[in-house]
N, C-alpha and C positions, 0 to 999 in steps of 0.2 A: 216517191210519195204515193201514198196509197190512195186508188180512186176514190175511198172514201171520204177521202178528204179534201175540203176545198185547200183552192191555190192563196186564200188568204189568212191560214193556219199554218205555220212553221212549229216542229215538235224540234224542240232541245232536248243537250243534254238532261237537264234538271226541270225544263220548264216549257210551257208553249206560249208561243208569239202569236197574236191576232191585229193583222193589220184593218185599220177602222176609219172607214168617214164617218163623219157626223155630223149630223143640220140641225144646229142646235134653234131655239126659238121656234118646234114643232108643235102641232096642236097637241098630240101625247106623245109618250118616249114609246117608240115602240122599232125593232127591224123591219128594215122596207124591202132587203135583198143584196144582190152583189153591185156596187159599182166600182172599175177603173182597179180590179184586180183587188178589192177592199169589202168587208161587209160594211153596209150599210147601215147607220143605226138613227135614227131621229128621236134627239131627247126636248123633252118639251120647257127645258132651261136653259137660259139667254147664257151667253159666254163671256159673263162678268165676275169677277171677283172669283173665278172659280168652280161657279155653279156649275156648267153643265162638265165638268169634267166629276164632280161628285156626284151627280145623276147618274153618269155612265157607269162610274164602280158602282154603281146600289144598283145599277140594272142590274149591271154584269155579274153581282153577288147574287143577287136574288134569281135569275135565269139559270146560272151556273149551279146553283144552291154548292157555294163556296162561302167561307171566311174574310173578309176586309181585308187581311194579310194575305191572302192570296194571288192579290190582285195589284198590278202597278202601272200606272199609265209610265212608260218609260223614255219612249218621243211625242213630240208633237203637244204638247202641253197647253204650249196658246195656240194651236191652228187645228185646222177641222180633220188632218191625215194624222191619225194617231197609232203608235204599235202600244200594244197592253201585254204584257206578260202574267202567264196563269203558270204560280205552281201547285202541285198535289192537285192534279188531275193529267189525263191524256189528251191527245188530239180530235180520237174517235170520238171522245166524252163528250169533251166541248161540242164537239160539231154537233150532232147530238141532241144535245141541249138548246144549241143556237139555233136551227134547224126545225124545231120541233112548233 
């Protein structure tokens, strides 16, 4: 893996994996940094009925400036260690992005 890239980005075949915590019930949604081998992210929606995993795709859309189909929470759905899969984009990108 290339130094530029953190340890919590996996590039696929077709896609890239982003492993995520998330403390949801945050004052605002914003990245705090890396913890436990994960980026960090604090969304400011409680963890009901769905919410704060719909905060994180609008994050992740709007930072990434990607597409809603882009994006898929694919583990971790009810818990706070989540992987997200990004396609039509790179590693470097994302990092990048995330990063910035």
């Amino acid at each position: 893996m290339s130094k530029d890239i953190p340890e919590w980005l996996t590039e696929n075949k077709d896609s890239v994996s982003i492993l995520i915590l998330v403390q949801p019930k945050a004052s605002k949604t914003e990245i705090v940094g890396e913890h436990d081998k994960r980026l960090k992210i604090r969304l400011k929606a409680p963890p009901v009925d769905g919410a704060a995993n719909k905060e994180l795709i609008a994050f992740l859309k709007k930072r990434l400036k990607l597409q809603r189909r882009d994006i898929e929470i694919t583990t971790g759905k009810n818990g706070r260690r989540k992987t997200v899969k990004i396609t039509t984009a790179d590693a470097s990108l994302i990092s990048q992005r995330l990063l910035k």
